[in-house]
mmCIF file of the N, C-alpha and C atoms, coordinates in Angstrom:
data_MODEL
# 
_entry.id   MODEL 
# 
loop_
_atom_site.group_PDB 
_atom_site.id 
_atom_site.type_symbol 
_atom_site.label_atom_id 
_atom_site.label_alt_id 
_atom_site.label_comp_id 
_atom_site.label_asym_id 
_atom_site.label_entity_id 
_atom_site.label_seq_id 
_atom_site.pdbx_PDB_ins_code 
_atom_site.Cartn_x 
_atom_site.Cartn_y 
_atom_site.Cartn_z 
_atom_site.occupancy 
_atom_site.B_iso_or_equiv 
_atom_site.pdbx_formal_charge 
_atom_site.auth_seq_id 
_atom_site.auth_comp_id 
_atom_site.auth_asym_id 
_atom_site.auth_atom_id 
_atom_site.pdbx_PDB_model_num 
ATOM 1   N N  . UNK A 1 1  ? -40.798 -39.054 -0.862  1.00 0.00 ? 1  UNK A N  1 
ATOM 2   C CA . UNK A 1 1  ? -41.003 -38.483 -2.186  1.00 0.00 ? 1  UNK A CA 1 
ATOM 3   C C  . UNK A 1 1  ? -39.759 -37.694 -2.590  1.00 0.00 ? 1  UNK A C  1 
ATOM 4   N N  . UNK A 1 2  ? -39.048 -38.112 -3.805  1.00 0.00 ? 2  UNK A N  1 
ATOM 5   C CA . UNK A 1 2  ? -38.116 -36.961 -4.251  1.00 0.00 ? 2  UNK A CA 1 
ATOM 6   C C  . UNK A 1 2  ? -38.093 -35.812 -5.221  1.00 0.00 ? 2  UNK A C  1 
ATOM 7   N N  . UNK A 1 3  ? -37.593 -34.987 -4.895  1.00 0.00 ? 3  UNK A N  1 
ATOM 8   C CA . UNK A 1 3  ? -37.872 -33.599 -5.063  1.00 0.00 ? 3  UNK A CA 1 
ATOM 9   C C  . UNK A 1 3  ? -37.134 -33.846 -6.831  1.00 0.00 ? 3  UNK A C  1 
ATOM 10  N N  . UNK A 1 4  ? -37.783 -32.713 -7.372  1.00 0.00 ? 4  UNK A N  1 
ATOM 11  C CA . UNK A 1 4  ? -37.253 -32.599 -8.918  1.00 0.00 ? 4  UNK A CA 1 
ATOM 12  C C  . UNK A 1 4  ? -36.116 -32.289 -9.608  1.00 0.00 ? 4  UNK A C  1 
ATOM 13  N N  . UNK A 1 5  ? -35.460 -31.836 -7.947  1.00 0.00 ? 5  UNK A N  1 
ATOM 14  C CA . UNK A 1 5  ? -33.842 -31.643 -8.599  1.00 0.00 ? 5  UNK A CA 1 
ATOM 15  C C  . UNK A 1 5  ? -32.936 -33.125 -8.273  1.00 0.00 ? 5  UNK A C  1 
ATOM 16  N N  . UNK A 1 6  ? -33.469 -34.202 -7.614  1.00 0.00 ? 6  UNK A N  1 
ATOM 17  C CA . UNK A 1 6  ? -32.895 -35.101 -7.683  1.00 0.00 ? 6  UNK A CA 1 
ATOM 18  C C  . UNK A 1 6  ? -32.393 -35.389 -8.719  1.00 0.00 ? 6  UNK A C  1 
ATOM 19  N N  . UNK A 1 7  ? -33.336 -35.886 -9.408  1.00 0.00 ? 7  UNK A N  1 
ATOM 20  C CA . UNK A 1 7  ? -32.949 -35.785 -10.902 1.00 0.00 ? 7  UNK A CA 1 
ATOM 21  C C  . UNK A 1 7  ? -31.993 -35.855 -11.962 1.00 0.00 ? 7  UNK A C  1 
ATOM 22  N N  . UNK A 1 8  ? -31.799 -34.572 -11.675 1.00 0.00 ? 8  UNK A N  1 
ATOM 23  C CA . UNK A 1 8  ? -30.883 -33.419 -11.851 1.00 0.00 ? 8  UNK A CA 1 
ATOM 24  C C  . UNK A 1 8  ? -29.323 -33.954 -11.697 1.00 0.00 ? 8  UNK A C  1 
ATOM 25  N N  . UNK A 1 9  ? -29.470 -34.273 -10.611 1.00 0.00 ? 9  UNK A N  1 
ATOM 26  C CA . UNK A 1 9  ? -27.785 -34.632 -10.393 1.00 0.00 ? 9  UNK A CA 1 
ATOM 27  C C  . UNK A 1 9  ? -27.638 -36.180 -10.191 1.00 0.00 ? 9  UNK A C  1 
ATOM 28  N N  . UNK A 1 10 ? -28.245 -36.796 -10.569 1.00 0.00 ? 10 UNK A N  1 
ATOM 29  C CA . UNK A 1 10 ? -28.411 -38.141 -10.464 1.00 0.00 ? 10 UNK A CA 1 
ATOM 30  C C  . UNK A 1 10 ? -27.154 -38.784 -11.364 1.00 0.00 ? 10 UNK A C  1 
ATOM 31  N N  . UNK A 1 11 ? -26.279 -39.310 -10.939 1.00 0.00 ? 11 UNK A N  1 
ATOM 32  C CA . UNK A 1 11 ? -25.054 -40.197 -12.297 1.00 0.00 ? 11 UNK A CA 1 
ATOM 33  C C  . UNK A 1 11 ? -24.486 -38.496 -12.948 1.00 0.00 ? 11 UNK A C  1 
ATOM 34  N N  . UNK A 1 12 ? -24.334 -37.882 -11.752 1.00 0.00 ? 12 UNK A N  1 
ATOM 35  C CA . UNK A 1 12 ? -23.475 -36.515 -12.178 1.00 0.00 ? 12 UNK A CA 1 
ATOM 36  C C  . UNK A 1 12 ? -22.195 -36.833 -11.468 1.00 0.00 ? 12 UNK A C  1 
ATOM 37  N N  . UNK A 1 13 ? -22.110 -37.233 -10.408 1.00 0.00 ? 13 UNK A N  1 
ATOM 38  C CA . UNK A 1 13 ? -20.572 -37.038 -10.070 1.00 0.00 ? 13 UNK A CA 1 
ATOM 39  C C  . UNK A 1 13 ? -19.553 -38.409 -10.444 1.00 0.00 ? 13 UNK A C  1 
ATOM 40  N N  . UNK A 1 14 ? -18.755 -37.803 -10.600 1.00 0.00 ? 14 UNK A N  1 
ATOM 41  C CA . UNK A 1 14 ? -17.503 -38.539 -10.733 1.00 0.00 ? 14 UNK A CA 1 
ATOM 42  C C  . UNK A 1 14 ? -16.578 -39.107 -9.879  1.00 0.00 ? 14 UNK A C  1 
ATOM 43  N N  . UNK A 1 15 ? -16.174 -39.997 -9.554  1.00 0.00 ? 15 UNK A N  1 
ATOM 44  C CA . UNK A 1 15 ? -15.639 -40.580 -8.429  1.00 0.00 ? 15 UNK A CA 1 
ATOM 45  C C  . UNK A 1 15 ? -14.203 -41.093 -8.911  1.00 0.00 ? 15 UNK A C  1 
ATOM 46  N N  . UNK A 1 16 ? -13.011 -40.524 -8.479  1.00 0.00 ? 16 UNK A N  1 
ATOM 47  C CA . UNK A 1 16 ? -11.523 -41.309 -9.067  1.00 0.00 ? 16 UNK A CA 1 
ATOM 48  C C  . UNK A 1 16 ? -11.268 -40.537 -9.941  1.00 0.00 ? 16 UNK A C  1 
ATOM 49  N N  . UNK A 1 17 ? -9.803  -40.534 -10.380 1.00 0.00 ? 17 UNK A N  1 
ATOM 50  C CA . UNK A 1 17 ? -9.132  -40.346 -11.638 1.00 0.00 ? 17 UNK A CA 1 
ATOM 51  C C  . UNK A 1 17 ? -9.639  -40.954 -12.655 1.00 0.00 ? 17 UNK A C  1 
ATOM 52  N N  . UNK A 1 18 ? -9.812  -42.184 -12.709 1.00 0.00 ? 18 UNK A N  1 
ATOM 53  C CA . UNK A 1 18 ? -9.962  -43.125 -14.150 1.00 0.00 ? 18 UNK A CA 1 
ATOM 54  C C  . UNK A 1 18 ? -11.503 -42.588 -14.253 1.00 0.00 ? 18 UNK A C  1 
ATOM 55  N N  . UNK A 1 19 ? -12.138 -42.379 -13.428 1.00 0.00 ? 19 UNK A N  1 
ATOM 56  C CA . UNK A 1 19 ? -13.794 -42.411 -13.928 1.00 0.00 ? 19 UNK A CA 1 
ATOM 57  C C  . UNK A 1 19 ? -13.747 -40.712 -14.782 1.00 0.00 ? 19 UNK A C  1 
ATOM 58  N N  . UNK A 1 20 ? -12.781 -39.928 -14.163 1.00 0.00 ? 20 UNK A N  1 
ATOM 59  C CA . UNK A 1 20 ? -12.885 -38.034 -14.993 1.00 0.00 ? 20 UNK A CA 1 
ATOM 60  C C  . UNK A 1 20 ? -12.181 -38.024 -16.070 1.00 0.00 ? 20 UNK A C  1 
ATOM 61  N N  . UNK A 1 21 ? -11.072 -39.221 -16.179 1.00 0.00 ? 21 UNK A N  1 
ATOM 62  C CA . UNK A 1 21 ? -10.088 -39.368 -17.353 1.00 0.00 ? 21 UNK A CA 1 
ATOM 63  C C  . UNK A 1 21 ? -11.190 -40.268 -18.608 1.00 0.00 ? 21 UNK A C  1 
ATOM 64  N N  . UNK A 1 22 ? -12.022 -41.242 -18.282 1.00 0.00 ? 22 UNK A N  1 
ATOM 65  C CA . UNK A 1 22 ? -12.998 -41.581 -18.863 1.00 0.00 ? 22 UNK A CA 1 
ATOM 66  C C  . UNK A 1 22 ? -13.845 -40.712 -19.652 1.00 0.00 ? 22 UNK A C  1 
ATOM 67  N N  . UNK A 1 23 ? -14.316 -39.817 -18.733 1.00 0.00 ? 23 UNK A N  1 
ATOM 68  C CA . UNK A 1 23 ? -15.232 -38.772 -19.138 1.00 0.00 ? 23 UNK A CA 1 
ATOM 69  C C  . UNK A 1 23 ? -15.064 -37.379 -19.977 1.00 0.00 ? 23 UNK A C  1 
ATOM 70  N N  . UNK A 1 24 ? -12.941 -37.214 -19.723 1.00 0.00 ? 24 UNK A N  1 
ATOM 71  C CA . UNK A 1 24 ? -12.548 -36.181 -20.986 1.00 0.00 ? 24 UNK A CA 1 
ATOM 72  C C  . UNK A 1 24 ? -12.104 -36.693 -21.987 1.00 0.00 ? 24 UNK A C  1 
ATOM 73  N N  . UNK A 1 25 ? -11.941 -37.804 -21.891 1.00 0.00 ? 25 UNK A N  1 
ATOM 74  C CA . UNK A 1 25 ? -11.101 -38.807 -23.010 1.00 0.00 ? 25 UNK A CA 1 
ATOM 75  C C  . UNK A 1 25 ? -9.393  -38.350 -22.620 1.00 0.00 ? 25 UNK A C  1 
ATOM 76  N N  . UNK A 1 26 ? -9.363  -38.576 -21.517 1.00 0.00 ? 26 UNK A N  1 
ATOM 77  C CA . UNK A 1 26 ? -7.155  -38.291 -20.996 1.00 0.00 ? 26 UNK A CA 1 
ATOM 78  C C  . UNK A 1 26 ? -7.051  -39.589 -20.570 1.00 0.00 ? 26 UNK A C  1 
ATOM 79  N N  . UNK A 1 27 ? -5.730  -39.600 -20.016 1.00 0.00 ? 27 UNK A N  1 
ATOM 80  C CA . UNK A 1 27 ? -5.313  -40.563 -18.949 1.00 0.00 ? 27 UNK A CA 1 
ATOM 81  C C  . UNK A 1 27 ? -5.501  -39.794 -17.869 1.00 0.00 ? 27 UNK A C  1 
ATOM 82  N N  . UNK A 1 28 ? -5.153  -40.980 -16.522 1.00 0.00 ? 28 UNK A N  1 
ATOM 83  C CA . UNK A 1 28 ? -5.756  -40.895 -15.401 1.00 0.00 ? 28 UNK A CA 1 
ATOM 84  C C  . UNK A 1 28 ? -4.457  -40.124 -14.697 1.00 0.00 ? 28 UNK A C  1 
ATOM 85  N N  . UNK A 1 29 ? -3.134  -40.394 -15.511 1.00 0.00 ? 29 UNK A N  1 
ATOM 86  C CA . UNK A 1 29 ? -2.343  -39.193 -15.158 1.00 0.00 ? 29 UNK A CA 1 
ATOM 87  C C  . UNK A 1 29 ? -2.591  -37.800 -15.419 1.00 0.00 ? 29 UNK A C  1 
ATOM 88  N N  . UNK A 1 30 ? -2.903  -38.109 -16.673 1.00 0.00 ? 30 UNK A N  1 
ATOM 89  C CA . UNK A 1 30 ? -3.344  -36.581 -17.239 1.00 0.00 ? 30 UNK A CA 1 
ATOM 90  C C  . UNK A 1 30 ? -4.518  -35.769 -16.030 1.00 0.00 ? 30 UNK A C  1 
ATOM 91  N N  . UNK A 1 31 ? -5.029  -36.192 -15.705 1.00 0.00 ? 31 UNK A N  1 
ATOM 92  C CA . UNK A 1 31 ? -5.966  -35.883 -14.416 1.00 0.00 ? 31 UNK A CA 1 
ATOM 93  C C  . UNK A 1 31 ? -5.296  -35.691 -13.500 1.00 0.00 ? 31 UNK A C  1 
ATOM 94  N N  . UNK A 1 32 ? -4.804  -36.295 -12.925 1.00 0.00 ? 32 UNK A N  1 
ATOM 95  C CA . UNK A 1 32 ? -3.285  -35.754 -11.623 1.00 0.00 ? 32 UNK A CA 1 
ATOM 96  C C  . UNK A 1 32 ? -2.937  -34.502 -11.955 1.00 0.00 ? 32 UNK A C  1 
ATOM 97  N N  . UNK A 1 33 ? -2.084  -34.723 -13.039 1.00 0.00 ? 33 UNK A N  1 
ATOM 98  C CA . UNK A 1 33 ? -1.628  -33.298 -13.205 1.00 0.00 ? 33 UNK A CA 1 
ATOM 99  C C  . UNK A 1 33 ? -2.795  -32.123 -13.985 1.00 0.00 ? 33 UNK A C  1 
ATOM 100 N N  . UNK A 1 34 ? -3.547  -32.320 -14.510 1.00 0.00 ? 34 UNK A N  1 
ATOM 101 C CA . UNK A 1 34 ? -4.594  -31.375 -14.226 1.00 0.00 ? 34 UNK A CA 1 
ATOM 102 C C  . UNK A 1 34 ? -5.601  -30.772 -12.894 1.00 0.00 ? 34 UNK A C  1 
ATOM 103 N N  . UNK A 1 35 ? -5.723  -32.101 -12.057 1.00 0.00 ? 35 UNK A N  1 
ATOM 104 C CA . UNK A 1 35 ? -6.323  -31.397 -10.956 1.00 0.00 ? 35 UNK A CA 1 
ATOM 105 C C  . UNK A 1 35 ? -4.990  -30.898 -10.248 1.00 0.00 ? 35 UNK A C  1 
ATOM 106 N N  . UNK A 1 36 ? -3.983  -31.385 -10.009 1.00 0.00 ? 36 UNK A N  1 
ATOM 107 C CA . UNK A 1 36 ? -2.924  -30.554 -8.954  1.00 0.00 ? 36 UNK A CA 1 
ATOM 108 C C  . UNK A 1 36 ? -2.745  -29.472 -9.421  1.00 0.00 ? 36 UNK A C  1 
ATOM 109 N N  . UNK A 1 37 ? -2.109  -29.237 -10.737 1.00 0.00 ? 37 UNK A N  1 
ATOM 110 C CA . UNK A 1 37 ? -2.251  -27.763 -11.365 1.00 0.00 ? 37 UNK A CA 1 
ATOM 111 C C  . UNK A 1 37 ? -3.444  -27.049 -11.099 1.00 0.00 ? 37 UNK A C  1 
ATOM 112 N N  . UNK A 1 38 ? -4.301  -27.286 -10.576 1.00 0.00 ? 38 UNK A N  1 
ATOM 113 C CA . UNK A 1 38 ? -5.984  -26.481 -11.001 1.00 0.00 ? 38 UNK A CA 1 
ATOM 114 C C  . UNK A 1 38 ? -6.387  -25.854 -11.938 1.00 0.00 ? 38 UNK A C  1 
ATOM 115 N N  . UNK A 1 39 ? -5.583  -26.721 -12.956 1.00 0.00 ? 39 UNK A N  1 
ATOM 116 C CA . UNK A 1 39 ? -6.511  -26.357 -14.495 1.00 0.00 ? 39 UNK A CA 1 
ATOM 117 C C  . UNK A 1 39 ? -7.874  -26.882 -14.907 1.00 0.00 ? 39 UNK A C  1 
ATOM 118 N N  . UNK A 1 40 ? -8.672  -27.414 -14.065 1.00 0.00 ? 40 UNK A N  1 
ATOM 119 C CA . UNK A 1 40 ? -9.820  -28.224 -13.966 1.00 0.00 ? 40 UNK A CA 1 
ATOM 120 C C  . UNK A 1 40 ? -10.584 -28.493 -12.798 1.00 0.00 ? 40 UNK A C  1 
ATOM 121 N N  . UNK A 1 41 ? -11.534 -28.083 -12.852 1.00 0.00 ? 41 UNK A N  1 
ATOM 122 C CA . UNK A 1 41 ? -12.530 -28.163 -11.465 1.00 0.00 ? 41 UNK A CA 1 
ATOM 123 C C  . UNK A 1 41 ? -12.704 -29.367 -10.979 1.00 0.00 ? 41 UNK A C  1 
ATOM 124 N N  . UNK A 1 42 ? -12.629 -29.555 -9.794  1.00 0.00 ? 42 UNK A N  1 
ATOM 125 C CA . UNK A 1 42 ? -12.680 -30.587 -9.058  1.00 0.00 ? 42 UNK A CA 1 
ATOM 126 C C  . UNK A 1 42 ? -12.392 -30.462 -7.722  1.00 0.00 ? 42 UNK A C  1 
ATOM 127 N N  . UNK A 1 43 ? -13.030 -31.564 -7.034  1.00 0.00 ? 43 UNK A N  1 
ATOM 128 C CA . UNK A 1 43 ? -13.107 -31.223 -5.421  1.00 0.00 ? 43 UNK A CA 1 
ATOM 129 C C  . UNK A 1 43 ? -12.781 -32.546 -4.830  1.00 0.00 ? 43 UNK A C  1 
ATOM 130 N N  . UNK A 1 44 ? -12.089 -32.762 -3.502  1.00 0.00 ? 44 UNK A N  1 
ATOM 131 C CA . UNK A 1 44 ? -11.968 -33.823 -2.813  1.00 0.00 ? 44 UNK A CA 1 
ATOM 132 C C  . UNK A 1 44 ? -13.106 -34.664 -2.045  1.00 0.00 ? 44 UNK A C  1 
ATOM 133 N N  . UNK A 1 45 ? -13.466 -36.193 -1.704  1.00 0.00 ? 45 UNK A N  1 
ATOM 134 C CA . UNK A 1 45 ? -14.174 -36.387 -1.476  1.00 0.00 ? 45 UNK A CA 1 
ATOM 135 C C  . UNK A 1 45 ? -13.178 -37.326 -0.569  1.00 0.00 ? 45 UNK A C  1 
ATOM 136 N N  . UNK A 1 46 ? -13.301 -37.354 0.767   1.00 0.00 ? 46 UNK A N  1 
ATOM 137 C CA . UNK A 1 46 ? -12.576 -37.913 1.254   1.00 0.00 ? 46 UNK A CA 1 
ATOM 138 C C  . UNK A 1 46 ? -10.468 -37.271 1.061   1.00 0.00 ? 46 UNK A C  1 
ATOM 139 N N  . UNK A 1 47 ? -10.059 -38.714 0.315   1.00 0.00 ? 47 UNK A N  1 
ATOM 140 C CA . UNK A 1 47 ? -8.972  -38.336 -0.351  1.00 0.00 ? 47 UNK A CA 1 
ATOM 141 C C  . UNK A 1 47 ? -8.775  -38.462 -1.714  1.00 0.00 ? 47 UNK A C  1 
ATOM 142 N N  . UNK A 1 48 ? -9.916  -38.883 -1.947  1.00 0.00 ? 48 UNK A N  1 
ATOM 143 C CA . UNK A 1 48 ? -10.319 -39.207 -3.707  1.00 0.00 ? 48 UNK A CA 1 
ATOM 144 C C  . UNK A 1 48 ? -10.498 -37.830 -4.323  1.00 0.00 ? 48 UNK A C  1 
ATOM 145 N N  . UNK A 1 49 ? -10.297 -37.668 -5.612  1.00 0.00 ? 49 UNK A N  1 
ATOM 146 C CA . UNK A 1 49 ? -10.631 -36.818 -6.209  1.00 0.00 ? 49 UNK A CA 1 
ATOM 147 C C  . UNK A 1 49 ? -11.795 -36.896 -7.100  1.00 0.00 ? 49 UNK A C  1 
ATOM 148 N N  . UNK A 1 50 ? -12.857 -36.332 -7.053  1.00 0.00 ? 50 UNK A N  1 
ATOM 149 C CA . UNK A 1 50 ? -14.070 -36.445 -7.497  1.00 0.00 ? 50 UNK A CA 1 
ATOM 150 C C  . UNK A 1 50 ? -14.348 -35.055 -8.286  1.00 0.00 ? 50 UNK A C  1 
ATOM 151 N N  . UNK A 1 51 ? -15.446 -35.252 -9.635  1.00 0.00 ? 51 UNK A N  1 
ATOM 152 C CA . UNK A 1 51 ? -15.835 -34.363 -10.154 1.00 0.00 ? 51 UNK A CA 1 
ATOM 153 C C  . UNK A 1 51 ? -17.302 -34.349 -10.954 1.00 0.00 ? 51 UNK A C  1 
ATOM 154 N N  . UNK A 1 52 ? -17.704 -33.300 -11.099 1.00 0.00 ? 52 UNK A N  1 
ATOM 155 C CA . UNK A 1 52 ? -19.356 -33.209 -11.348 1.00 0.00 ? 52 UNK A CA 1 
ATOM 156 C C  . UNK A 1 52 ? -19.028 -33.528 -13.096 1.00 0.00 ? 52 UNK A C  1 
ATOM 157 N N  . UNK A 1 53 ? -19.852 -34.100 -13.787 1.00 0.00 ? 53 UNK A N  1 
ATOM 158 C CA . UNK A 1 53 ? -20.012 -34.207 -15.208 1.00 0.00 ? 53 UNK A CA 1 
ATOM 159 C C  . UNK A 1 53 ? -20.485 -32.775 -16.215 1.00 0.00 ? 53 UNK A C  1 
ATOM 160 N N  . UNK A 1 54 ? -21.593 -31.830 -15.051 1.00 0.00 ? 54 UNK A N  1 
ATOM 161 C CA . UNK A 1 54 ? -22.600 -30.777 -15.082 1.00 0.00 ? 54 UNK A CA 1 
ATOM 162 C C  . UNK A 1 54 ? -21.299 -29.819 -15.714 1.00 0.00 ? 54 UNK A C  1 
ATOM 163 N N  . UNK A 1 55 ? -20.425 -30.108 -14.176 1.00 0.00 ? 55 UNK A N  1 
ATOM 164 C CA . UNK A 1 55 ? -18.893 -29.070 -13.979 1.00 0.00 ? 55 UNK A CA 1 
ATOM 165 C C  . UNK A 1 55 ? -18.219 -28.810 -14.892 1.00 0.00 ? 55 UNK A C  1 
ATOM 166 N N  . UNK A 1 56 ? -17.791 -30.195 -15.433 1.00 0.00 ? 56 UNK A N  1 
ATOM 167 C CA . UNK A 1 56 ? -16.894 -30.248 -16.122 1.00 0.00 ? 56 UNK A CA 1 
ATOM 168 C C  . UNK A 1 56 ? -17.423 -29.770 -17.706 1.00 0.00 ? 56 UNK A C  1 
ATOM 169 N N  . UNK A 1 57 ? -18.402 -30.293 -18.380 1.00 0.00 ? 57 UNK A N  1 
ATOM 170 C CA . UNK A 1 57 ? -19.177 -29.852 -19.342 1.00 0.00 ? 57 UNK A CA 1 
ATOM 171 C C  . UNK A 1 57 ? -19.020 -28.316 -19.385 1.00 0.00 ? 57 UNK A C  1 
ATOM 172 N N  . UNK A 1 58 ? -19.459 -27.411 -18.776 1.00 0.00 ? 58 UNK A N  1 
ATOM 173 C CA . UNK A 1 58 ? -19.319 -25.963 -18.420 1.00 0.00 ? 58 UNK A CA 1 
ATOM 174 C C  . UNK A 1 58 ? -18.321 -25.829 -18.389 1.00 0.00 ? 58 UNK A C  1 
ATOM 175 N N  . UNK A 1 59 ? -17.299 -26.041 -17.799 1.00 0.00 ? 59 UNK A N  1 
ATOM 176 C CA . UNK A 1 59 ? -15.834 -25.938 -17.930 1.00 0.00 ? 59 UNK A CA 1 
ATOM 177 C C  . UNK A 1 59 ? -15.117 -25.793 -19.032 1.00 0.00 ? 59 UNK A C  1 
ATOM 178 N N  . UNK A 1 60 ? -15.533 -26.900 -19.869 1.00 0.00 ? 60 UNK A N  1 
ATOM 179 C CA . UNK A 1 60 ? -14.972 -27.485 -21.323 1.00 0.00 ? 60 UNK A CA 1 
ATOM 180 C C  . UNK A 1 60 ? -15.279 -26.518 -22.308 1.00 0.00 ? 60 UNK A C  1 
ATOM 181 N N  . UNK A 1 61 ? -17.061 -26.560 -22.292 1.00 0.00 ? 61 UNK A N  1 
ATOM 182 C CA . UNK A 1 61 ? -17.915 -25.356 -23.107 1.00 0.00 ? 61 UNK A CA 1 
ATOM 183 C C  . UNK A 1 61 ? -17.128 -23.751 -23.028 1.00 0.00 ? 61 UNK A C  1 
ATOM 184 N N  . UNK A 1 62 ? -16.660 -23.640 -22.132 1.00 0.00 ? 62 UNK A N  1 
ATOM 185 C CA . UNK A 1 62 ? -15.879 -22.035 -21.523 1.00 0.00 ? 62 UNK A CA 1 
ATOM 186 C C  . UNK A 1 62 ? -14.351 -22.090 -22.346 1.00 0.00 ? 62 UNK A C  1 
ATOM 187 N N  . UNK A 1 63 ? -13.518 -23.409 -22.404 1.00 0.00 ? 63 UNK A N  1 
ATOM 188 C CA . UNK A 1 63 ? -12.726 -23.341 -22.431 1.00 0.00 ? 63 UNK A CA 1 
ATOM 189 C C  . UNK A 1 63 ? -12.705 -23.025 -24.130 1.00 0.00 ? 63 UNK A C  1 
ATOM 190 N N  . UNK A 1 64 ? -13.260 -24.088 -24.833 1.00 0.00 ? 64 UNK A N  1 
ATOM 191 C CA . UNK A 1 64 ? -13.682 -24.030 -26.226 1.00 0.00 ? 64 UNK A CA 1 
ATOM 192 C C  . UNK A 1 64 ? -14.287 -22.581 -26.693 1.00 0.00 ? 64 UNK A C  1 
ATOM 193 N N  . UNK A 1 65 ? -15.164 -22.066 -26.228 1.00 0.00 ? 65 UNK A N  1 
ATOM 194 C CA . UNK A 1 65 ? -15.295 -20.542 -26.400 1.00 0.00 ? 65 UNK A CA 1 
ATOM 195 C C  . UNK A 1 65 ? -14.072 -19.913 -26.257 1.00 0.00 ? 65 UNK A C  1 
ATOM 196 N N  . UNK A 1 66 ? -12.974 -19.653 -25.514 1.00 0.00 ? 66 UNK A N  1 
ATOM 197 C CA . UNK A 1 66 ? -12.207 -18.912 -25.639 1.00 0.00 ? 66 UNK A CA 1 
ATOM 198 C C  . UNK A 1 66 ? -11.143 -19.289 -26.026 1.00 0.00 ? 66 UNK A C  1 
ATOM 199 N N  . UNK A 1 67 ? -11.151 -20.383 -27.066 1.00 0.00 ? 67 UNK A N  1 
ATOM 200 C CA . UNK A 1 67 ? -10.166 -21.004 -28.315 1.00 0.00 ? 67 UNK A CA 1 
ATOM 201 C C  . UNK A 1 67 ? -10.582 -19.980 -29.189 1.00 0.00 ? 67 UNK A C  1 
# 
């Protein structure tokens, strides 16, 4: 039986450059140099760079507020 936060994070993470560059509307360079800079949340999965959709949303929402 799965619990209700499954849910929740179900088709939340992001897997690769091209799939987070997809999801801000950048290139997949533009992601390189945003995650190496750490201007953007994101975490390693392996050696891939992976990121939550949840994350990034909150991220964005924060950033736009303090435009």
């Amino acid at each position: 039986m799965q619990a209700a936060n499954d849910n929740v994070i179900e088709g939340d993470l992001l897997m690769g450059a091209n799939a987070i560059a997809r999801f801000l509307g950048v290139t997949p360079r533009q992601v390189y140099r945003l995650t190496y800079g750490e201007l953007v949340p994101h975490f390693k999965l392996g050696g891939t760079v992976a990121a939550r959709k949840s994350t990034l949303s909150k991220w964005m929402a924060e950033q736009e507020a303090a435009a």
